[in-house]
Phi, psi and omega in degrees: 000142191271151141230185172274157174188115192045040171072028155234149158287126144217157163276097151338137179244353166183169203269357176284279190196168189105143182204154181255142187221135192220154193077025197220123150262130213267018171279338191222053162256138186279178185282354173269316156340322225236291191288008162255328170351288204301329164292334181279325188294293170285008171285283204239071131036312177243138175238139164221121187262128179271157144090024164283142194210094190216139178304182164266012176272318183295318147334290137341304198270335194286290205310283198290008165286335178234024147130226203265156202261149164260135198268124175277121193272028153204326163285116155003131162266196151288135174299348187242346189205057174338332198262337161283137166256127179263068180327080181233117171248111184268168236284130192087289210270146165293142182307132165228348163325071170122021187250100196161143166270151191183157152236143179304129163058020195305309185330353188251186180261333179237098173323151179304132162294295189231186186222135170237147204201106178225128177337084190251314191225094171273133140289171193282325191198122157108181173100326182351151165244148186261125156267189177187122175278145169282334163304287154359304173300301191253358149341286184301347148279217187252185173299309173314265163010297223267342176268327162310286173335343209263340181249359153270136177243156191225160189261139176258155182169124194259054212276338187269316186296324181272007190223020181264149191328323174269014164266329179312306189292002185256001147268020161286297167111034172239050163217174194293299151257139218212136207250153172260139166280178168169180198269032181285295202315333172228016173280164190233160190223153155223164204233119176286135196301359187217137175216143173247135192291132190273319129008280172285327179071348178306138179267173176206121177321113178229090164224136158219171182290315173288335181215014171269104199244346170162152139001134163293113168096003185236169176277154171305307192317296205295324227263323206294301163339277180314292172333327173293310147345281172291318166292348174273327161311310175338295216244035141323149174265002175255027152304309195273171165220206230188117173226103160282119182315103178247137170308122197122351185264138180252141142223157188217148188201145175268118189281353180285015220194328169249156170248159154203160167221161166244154197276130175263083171226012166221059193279007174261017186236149198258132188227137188217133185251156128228120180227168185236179183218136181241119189290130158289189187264173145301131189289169185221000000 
């Protein structure tokens, strides 16, 4: 069932967050078009538009209506269009680019505010990206729980992710995507473990599994029980939604708030992305 919601058509995609918007070409939006776009987006965290057809410069131009862009400071960009990443698995190899739960870039001092991510080569079957709201994560937790948590801060750090065997082989540069080292890779950044959306004011649980390594002031060994903890909370399923992939499809989602992976369930098939990322505050 569609409803209307801030001067939109959209479809819910499950009652944690996420909605599908019908009826928008997002190349030719007006500011009022744009701000409600931007009010759904932080109402359901995840939006997703079918049936899009935009250069990457336009891509580009959508992406910067929610602010200034970020160059990843370890993946490769495109070369003309530095600010893109061309997310490409090719036909054979396993997806290993986002497979994995995470928010973009916690690793850094000001984190991806959002992601834009849009479908050029879908496979027939598989490839999905999975979400998990983070209101929702720590909504759900207990009162107790939730006032311990309010006085930890955790170390971020992409030392594990950017270095594990199938990341080695991507500063060679003879794969499909392709990384620089540098001491981006083994700097630790730190983060409070509940942050409040500054937009929304809502808190939101911020640990993920790919890049949170222990605790401020504690050994990985003490901080791993709980953390572990959490990260299997996170990504509850009734937390989550589901985005099946179509050519044409955008989707954009907030990292201040979300977690997502993507599924490696279609390696005998070629799957191709292109996303950009719009830089955040210091998480609060």
């Amino acid at each position: 069932m569609t409803e209307k919601s801030e001067a939109l058509d959209l479809r819910r995609l499950t009652g944690a967050l996420g909605a599908e918007v019908f009826g928008l070409d997002l190349r030719q939006l007006d500011d009022a078009s744009f701000a409600a776009v931007r009010d759904a987006f932080h109402r359901f965290s995840v939006l997703a538009f079918r049936d899009q057809q935009w250069t990457l410069d336009e891509q580009i131009a959508f992406a910067r209506r929610f602010g200034a862009l970020e160059k990843h400071p370890i993946v490769d960009g495109m070369k003309d269009h530095p600010e893109i990443i061309k997310i490409h698995k090719a036909a054979g190899d396993a997806a290993t680019f986002g497979v994995g739960w995470h928010s973009d870039n916690s690793f850094t001092e000001k984190p991806s505010l959002g992601s834009i991510l849009y479908g050029v080569e879908i496979p027939a079957v598989g490839g999905d990206t999975l979400f998990a709201s983070q209101y929702l994560a720590y909504e759900q937790l207990s009162s107790g729980m939730q006032e311990m948590l309010q006085g930890l801060r955790a170390v971020h750090s992409a030392k594990y992710a950017y270095t594990a065997p199938t990341a080695r082989e991507k500063y060679e540069g003879n794969t499909t995507i392709s990384y620089r080292y540098s001491d981006e890779v083994e700097a630790e950044v730190v983060h409070p473990v509940v942050r409040t959306h500054p937009e929304t004011g809502r808190r939101a649980l911020y640990v993920n599994p790919m890049f949170t390594v222990r605790f401020e002031n504690m050994t990985e060994d003490e901080s791993r029980p709980l953390l572990d903890y959490l990260f299997r909370h996170a990504a509850r399923e009734d937390f989550q939604c589901r985005l099946r992939w179509e050519v044409g499809t955008v989707a954009i989602w907030d990292n201040r708030c979300v977690q997502h992976t993507a599924l490696d369930d279609c390696q005998g098939a070629e799957r191709v992305h292109y996303r950009v990322t719009v830089q955040g505050e210091v998480p609060a």
